[in-house]
DRENBA-448018 format. One record per residue (C-alpha): x, y, z; chain; residue in three letters; residue number from 1. Coordinates in pm, whole numbers, plus 50000, padded with zeros to 5 digits. Layout:
DRENBA-448018
+-------+-------+-------+-------+-----+-----+
|     u |     v |     w | chain | res |   n |
+-------+-------+-------+-------+-----+-----+
|     X |     Y |     Z |     A | ALA | NUM |
...
+-------+-------+-------+-------+-----+-----+
This chain:
DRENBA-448018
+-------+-------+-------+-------+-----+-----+
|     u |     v |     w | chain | res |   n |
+-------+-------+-------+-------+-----+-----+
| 15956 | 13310 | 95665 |     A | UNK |   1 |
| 16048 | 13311 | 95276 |     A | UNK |   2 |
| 16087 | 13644 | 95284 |     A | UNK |   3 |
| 16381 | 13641 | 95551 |     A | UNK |   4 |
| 16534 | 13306 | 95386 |     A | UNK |   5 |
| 16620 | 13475 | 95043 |     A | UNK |   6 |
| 16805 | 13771 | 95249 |     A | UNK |   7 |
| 16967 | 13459 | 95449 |     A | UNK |   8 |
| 17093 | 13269 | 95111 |     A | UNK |   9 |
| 17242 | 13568 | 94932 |     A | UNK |  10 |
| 17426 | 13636 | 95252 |     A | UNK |  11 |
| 17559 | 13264 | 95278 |     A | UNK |  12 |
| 17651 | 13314 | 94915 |     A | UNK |  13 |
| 17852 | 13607 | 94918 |     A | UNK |  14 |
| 17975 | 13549 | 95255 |     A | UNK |  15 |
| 18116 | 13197 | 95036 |     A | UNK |  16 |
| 18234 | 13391 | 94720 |     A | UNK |  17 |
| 18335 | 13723 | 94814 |     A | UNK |  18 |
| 18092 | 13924 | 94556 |     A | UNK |  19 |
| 17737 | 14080 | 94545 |     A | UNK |  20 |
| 17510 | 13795 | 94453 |     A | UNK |  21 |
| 17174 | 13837 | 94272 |     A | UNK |  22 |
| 16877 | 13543 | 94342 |     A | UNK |  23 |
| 16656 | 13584 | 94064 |     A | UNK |  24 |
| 16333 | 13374 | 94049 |     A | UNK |  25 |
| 16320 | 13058 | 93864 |     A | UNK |  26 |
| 16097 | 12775 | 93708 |     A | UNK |  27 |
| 16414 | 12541 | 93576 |     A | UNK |  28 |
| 16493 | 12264 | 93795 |     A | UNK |  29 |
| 16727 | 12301 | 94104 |     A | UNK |  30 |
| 17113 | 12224 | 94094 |     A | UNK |  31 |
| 17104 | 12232 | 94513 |     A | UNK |  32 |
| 16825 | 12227 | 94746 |     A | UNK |  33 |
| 16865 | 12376 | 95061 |     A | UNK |  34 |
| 16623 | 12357 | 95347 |     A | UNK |  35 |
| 16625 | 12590 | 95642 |     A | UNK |  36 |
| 16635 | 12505 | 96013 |     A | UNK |  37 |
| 16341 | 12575 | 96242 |     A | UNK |  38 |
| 16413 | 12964 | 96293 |     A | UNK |  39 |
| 16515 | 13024 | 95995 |     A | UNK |  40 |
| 16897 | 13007 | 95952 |     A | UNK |  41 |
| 17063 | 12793 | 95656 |     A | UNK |  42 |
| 17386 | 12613 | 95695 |     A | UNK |  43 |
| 17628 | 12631 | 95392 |     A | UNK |  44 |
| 17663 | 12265 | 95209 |     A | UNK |  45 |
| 17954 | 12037 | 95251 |     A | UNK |  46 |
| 18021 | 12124 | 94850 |     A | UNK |  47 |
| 18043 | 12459 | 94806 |     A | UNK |  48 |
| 17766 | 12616 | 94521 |     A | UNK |  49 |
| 17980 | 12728 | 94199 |     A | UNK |  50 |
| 17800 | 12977 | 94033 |     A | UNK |  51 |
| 17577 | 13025 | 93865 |     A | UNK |  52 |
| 17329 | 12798 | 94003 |     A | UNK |  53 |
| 16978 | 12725 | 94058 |     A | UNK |  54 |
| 16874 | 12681 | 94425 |     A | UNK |  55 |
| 16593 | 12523 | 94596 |     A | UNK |  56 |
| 16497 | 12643 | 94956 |     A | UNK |  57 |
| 16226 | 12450 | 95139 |     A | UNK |  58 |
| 16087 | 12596 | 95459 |     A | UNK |  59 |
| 15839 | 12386 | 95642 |     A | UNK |  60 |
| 15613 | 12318 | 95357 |     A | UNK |  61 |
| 15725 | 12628 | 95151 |     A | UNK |  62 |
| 15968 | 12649 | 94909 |     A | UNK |  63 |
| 16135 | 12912 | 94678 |     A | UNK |  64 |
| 16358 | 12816 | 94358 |     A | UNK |  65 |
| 16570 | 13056 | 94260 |     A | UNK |  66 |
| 16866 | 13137 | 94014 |     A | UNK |  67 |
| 17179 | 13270 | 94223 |     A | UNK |  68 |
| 17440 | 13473 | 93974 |     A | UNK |  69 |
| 17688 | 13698 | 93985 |     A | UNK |  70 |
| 17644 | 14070 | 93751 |     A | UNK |  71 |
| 17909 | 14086 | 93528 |     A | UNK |  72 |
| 18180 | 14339 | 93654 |     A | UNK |  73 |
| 18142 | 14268 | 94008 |     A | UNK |  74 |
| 18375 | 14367 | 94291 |     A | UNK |  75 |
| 18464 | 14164 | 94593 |     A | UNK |  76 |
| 18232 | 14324 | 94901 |     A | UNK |  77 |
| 18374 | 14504 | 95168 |     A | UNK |  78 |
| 18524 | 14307 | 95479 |     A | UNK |  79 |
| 18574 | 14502 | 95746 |     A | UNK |  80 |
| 18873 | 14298 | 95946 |     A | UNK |  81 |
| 19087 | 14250 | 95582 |     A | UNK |  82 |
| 19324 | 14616 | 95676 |     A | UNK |  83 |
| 19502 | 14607 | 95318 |     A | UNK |  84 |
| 19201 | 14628 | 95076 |     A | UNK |  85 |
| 19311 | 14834 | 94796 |     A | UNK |  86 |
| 19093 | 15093 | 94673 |     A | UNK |  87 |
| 18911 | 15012 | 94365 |     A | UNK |  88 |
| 19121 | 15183 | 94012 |     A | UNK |  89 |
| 18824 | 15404 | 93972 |     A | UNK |  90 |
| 18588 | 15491 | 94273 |     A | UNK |  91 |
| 18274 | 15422 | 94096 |     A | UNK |  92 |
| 18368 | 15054 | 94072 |     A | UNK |  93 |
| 18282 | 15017 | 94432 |     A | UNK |  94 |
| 17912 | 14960 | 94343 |     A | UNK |  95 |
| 18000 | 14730 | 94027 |     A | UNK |  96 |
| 17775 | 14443 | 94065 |     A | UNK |  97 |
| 17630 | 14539 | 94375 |     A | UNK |  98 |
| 17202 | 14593 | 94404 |     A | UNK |  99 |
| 17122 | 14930 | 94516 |     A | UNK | 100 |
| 16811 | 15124 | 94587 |     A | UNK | 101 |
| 16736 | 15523 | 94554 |     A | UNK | 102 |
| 16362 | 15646 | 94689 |     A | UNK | 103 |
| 16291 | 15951 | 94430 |     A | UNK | 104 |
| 16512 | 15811 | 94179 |     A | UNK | 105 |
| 16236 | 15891 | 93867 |     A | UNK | 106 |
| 16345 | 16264 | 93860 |     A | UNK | 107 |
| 16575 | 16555 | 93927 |     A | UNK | 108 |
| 16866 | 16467 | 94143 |     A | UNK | 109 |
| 16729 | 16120 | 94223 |     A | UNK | 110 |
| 16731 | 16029 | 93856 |     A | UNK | 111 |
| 17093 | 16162 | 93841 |     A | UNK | 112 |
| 17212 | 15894 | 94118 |     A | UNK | 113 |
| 17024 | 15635 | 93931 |     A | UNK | 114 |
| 17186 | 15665 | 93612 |     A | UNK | 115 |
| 17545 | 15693 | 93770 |     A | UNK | 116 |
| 17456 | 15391 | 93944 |     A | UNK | 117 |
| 17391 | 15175 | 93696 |     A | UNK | 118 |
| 17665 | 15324 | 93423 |     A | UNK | 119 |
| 17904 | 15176 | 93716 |     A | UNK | 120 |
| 17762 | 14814 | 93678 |     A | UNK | 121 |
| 17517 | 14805 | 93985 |     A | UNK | 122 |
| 17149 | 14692 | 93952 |     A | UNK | 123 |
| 16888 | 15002 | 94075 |     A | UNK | 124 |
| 16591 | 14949 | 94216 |     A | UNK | 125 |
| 16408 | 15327 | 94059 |     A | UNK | 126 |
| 16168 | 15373 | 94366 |     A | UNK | 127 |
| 15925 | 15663 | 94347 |     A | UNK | 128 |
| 15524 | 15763 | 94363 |     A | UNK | 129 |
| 15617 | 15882 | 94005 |     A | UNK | 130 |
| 15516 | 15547 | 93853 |     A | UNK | 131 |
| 15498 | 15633 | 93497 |     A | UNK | 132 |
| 15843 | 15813 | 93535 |     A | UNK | 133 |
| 16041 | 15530 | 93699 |     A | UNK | 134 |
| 15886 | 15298 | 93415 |     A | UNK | 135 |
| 16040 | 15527 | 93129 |     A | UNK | 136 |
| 16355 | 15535 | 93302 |     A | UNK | 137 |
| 16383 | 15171 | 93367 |     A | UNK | 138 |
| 16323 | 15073 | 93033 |     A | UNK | 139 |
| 16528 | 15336 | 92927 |     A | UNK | 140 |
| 16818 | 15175 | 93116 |     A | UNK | 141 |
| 16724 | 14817 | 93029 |     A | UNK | 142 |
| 16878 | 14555 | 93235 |     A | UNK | 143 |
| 16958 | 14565 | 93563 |     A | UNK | 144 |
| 16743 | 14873 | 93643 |     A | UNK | 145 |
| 16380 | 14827 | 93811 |     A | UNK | 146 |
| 16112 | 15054 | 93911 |     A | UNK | 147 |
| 15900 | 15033 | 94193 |     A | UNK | 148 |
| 15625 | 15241 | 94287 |     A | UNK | 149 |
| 15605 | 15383 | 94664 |     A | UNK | 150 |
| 15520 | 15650 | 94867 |     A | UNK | 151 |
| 15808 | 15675 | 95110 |     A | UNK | 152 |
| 15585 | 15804 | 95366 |     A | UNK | 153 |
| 15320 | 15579 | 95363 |     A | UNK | 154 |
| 15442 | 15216 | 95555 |     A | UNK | 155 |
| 15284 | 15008 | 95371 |     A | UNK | 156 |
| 15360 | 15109 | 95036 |     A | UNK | 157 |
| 15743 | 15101 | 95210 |     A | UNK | 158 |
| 15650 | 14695 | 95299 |     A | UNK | 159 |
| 15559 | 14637 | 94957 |     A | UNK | 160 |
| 15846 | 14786 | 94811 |     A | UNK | 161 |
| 16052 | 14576 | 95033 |     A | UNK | 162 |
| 15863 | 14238 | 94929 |     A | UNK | 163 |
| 15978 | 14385 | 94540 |     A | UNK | 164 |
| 16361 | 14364 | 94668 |     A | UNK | 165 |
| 16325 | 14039 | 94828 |     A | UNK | 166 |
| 16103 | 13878 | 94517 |     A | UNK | 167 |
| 16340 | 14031 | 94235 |     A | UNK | 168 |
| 16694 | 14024 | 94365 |     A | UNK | 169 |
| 16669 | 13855 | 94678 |     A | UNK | 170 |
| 16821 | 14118 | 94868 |     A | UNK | 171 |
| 17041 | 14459 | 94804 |     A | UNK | 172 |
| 17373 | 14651 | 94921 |     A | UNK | 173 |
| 17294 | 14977 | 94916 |     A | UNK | 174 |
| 17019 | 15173 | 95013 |     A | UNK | 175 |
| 17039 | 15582 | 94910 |     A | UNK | 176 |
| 16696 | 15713 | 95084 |     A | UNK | 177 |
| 16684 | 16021 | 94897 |     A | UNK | 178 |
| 16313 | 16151 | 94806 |     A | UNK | 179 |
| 16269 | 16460 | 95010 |     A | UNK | 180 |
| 16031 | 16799 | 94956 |     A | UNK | 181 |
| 16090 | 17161 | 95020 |     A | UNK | 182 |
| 15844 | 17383 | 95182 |     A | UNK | 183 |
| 15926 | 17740 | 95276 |     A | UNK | 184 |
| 15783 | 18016 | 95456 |     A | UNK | 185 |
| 15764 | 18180 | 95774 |     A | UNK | 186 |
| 15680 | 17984 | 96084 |     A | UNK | 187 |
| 15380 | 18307 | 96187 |     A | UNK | 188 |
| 15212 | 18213 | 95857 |     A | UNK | 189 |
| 15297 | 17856 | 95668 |     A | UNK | 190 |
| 14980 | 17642 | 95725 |     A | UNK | 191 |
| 15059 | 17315 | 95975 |     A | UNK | 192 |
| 14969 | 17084 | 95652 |     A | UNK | 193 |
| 15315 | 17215 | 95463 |     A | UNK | 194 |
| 15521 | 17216 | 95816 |     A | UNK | 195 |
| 15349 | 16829 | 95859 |     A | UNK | 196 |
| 15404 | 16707 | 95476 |     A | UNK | 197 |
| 15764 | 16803 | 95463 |     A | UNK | 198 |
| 15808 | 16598 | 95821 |     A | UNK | 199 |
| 15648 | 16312 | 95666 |     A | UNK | 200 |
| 15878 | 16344 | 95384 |     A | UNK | 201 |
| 16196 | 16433 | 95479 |     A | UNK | 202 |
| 16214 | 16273 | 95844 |     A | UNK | 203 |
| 15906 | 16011 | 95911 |     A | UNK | 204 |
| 15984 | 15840 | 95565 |     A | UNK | 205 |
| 16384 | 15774 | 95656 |     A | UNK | 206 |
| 16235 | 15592 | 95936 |     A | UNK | 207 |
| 16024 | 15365 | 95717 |     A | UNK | 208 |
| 16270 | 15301 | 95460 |     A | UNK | 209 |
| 16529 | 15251 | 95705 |     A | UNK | 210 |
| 16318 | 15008 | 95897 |     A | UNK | 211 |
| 16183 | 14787 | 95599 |     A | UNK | 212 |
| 16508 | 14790 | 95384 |     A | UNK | 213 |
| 16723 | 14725 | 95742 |     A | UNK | 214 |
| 16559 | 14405 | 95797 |     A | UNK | 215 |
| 16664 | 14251 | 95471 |     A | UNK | 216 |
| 17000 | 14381 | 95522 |     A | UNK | 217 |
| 17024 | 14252 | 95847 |     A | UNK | 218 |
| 16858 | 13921 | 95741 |     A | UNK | 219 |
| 17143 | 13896 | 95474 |     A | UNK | 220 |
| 17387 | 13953 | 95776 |     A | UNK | 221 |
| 17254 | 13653 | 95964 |     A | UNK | 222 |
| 17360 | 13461 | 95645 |     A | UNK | 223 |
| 17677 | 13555 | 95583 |     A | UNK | 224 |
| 17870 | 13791 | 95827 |     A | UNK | 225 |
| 18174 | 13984 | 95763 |     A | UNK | 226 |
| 18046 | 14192 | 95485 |     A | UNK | 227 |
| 17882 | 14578 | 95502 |     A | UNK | 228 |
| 17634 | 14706 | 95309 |     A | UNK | 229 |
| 17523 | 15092 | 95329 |     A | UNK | 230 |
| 17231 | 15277 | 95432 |     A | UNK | 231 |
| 17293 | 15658 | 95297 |     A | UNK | 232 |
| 17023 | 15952 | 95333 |     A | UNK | 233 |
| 17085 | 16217 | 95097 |     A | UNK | 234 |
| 17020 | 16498 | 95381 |     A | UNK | 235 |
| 17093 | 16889 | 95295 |     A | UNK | 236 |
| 17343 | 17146 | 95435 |     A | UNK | 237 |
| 16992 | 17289 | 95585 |     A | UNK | 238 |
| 17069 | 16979 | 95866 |     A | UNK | 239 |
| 17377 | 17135 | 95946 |     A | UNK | 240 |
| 17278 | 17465 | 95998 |     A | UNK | 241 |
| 16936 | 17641 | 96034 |     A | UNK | 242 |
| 16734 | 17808 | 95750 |     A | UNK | 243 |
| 16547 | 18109 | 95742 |     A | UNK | 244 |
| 16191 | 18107 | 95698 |     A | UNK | 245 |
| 16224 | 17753 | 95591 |     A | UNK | 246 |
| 16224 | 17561 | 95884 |     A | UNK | 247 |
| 15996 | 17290 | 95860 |     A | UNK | 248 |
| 16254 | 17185 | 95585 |     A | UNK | 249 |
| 16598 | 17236 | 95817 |     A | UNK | 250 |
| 16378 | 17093 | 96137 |     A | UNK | 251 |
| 16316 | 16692 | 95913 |     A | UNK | 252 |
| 16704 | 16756 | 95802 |     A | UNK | 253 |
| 16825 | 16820 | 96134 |     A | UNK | 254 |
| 16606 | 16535 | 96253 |     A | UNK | 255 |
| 16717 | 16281 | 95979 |     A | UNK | 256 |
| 17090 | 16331 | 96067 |     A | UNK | 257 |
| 16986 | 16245 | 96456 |     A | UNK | 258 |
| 16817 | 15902 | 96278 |     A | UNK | 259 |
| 17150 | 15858 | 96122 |     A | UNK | 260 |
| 17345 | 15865 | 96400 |     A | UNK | 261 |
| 17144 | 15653 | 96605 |     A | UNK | 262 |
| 17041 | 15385 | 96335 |     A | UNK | 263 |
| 17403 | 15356 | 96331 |     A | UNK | 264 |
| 17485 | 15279 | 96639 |     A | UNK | 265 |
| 17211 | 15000 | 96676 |     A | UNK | 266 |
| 17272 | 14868 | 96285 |     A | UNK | 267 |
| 17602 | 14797 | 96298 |     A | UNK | 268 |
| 17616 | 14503 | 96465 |     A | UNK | 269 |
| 17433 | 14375 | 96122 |     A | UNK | 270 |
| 17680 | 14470 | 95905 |     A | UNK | 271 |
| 17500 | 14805 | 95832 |     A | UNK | 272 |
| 17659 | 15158 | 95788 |     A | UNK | 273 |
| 17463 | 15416 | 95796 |     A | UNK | 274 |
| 17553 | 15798 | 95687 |     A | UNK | 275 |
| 17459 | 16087 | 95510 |     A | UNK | 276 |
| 17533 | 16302 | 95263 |     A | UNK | 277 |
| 17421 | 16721 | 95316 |     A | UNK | 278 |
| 17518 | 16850 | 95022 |     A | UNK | 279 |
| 17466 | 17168 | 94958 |     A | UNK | 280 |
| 17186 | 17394 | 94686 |     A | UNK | 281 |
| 17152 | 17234 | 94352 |     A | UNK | 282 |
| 17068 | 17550 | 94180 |     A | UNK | 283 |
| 17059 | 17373 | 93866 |     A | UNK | 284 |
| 16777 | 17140 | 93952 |     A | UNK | 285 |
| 16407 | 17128 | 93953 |     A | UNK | 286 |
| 16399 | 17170 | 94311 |     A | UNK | 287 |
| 16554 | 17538 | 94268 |     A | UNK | 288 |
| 16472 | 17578 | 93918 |     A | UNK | 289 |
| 16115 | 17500 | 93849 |     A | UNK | 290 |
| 15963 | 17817 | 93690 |     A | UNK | 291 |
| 15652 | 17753 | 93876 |     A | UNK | 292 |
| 15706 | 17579 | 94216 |     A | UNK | 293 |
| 16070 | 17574 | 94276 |     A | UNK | 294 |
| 16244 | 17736 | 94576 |     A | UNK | 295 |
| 16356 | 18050 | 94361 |     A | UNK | 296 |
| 16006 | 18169 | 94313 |     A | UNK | 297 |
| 15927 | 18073 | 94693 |     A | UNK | 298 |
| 16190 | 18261 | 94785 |     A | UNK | 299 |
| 16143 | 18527 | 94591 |     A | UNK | 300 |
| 15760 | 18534 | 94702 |     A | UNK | 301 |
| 15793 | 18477 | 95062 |     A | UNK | 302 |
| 16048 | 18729 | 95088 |     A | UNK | 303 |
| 16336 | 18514 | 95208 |     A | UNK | 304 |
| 16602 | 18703 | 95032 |     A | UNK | 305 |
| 16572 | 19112 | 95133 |     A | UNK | 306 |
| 16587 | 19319 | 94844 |     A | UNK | 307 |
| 16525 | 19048 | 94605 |     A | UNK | 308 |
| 16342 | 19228 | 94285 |     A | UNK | 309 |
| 16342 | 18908 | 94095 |     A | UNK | 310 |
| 16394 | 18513 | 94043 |     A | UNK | 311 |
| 16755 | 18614 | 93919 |     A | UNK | 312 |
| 16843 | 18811 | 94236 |     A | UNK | 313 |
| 16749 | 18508 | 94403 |     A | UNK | 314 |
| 16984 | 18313 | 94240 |     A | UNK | 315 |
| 17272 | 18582 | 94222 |     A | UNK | 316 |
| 17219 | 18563 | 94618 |     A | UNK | 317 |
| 17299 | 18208 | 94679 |     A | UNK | 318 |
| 17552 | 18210 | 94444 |     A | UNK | 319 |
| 17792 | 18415 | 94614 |     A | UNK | 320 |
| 17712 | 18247 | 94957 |     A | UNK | 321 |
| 17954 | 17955 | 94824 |     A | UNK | 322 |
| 18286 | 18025 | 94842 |     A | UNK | 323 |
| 18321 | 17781 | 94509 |     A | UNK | 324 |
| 18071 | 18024 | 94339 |     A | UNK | 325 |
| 17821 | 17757 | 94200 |     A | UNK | 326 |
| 17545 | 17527 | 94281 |     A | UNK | 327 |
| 17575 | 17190 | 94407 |     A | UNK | 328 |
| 17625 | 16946 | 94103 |     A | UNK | 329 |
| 17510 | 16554 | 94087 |     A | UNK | 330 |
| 17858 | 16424 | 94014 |     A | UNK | 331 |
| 17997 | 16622 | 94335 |     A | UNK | 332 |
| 17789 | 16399 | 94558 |     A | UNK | 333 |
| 17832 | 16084 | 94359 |     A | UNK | 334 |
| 18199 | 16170 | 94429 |     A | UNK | 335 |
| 18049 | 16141 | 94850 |     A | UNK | 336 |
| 17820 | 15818 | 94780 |     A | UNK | 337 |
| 18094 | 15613 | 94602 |     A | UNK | 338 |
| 18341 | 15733 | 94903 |     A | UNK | 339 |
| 18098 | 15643 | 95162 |     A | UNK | 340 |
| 18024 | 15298 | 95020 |     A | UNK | 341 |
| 18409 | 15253 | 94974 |     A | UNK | 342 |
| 18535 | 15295 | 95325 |     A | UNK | 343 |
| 18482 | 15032 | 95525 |     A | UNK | 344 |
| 18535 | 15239 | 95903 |     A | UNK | 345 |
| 18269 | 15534 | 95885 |     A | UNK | 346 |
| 17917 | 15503 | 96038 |     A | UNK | 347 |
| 17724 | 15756 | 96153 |     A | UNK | 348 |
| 17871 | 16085 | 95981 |     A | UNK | 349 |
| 17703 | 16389 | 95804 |     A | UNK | 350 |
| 17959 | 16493 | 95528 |     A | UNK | 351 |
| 17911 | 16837 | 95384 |     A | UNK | 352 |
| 17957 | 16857 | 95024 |     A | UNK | 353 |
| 17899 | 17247 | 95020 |     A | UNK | 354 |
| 18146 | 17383 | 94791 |     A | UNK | 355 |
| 18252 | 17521 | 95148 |     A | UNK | 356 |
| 17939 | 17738 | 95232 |     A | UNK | 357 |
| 17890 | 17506 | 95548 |     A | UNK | 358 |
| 18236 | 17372 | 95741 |     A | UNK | 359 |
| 18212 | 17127 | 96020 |     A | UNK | 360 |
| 18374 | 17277 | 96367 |     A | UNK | 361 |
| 18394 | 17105 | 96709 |     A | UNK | 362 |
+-------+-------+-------+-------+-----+-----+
């Protein structure tokens, strides 16, 4: 039950002053105690809470004291029904303030989305099985960034990560599920334990994340309506259209964007909007780039590119598939996320950010 109230009171709290709310946990003795009604909900006091404050909530014969307080910087939250919101003077400052989330955020493209995160004011959760590298990162960053180990495909480790949200921040406004794998080759000879690991990955692990992370934002809902928070998967152009000789990797793509769609349609009655993002190769990137493991040399090995002598032919190839003539960069999605986040009527959508290689058509 404490593990819904927390959710429940930042909700009620931002619901009563308009900004992202952080509940951190506390020893020091309570300003206000609240205590919550038989299933659960919490009724806002006769006095409103100025913040910052230190809260009690009692539960039956549980309680929880926390420190409610607003990150410096922060931006009033999204209300659907207010039509003349102005847009924020830079995008970025959407997420000022606000907690946010990234699975695969220790590395690579992940990592990138971290840092831009939190250079915009927003507290990251750095999620990834890469323990040691979400540490360095986190301290790196300092306050207002926290790693958390998890495999994104394993449901347990996804619960646990979720009890970390709940126990650290007491809830969070953005989710960005973007740890994903590549795993090429032909469908005649790529062994069913690739084709199953980058379905576990790519597709089974939105599922989880979606799940675990969607009940605290609906929880927060229940709290405080009349806010939105975002659910985001960082997808792939290779959803949009198919792949060849990599289709276990196009199949979980094209799969997440179907989760999309539908988590949509049953989240948003909690507040919830959920999109993604298919951008398109990051040819800069470890993903493409690895010298050992990285889709170049599959490529290049499995054949994928005809006439391919070399890594750099590789490269040259997808290259002048983009009408833009380069690679996918980090700040051309951020560009997507800090849209997505910003406007308040758009659930449910796979935007392209291809450098026009991939166009959507009716």
């Amino acid at each position: 039950m404490m593990h819904s109230l927390s959710p429940r009171l930042r909700g009620l709290l931002m619901a009563a002053h308009g900004v992202p709310v952080v509940l951190r946990p506390s020893d020091e003795a309570p300003d206000v105690t609240l205590t919550a009604g038989g299933d659960g909900s919490l009724e806002a006091p006769e006095t409103p809470i100025d913040l910052p404050a230190v809260i009690r909530v009692v539960s039956g014969d549980e309680q929880r004291t926390v420190r409610a307080e607003v990150l410096p910087g922060a931006v009033p939250v999204l209300d659907p029904r207010d039509r003349g919101a102005a847009s924020a003077a830079s995008r970025s400052a959407v997420v000022a303030g606000r907690v946010a989330l990234v699975t695969g955020g220790a590395q690579g493209f992940g990592e990138e989305i971290v840092r831009a995160l939190h250079a915009s004011g927003a507290w990251v959760y750095i999620a990834d099985l890469n323990t040691d590298g979400a540490t360095a990162l986190a301290d790196e960053l300092g306050e207002r960034a926290t790693a958390v180990a998890v495999n994104v495909a394993d449901e347990d480790s996804v619960a646990a990560m979720a009890r970390v949200v709940v126990d650290t921040t007491g809830g969070l406004d953005l989710v960005i599920s973007n740890a994903g794998i590549a795993r090429a080759g032909s469908v005649l000879e790529q062994p069913l334990a690739e084709f199953a690991l980058s379905t576990d990955v790519n597709y089974v692990a939105f599922f989880l994340v979606t799940k675990h992370l969607g009940r605290i934002l609906r929880d927060q809902h229940a709290g405080g309506p009349g806010w939105l928070t975002d659910i985001i998967q960082i997808n792939s152009k290779s959803g949009l259209r198919g792949s060849n000789r990599n289709g276990a990797y196009a199949g979980s793509k094209f799969g997440g964007i179907g989760l999309v769609q539908s988590f949509a349609l049953e989240l948003v009655e909690h507040g919830v909007k959920v999109n993604a993002i298919c951008p398109g190769n990051f040819l800069d990137g470890p993903l493409w780039s690895d010298p050992v493991k990285g889709l170049f040399v599959q490529y290049w090995k499995s054949g994928k590119v005809p006439g391919a002598k070399s890594v750099d032919d590789v490269r040259r190839h997808y290259e002048a598939q983009v009408p833009m003539r380069r690679g996918t960069f980090g700040a051309d999605v951020m560009r997507a996320v800090y849209y997505l986040v910003e406007q308040a009527y758009e659930t449910g959508q796979a935007l392209p950010v291809t450098g026009g290689q991939v166009m959507l058509s009716s």
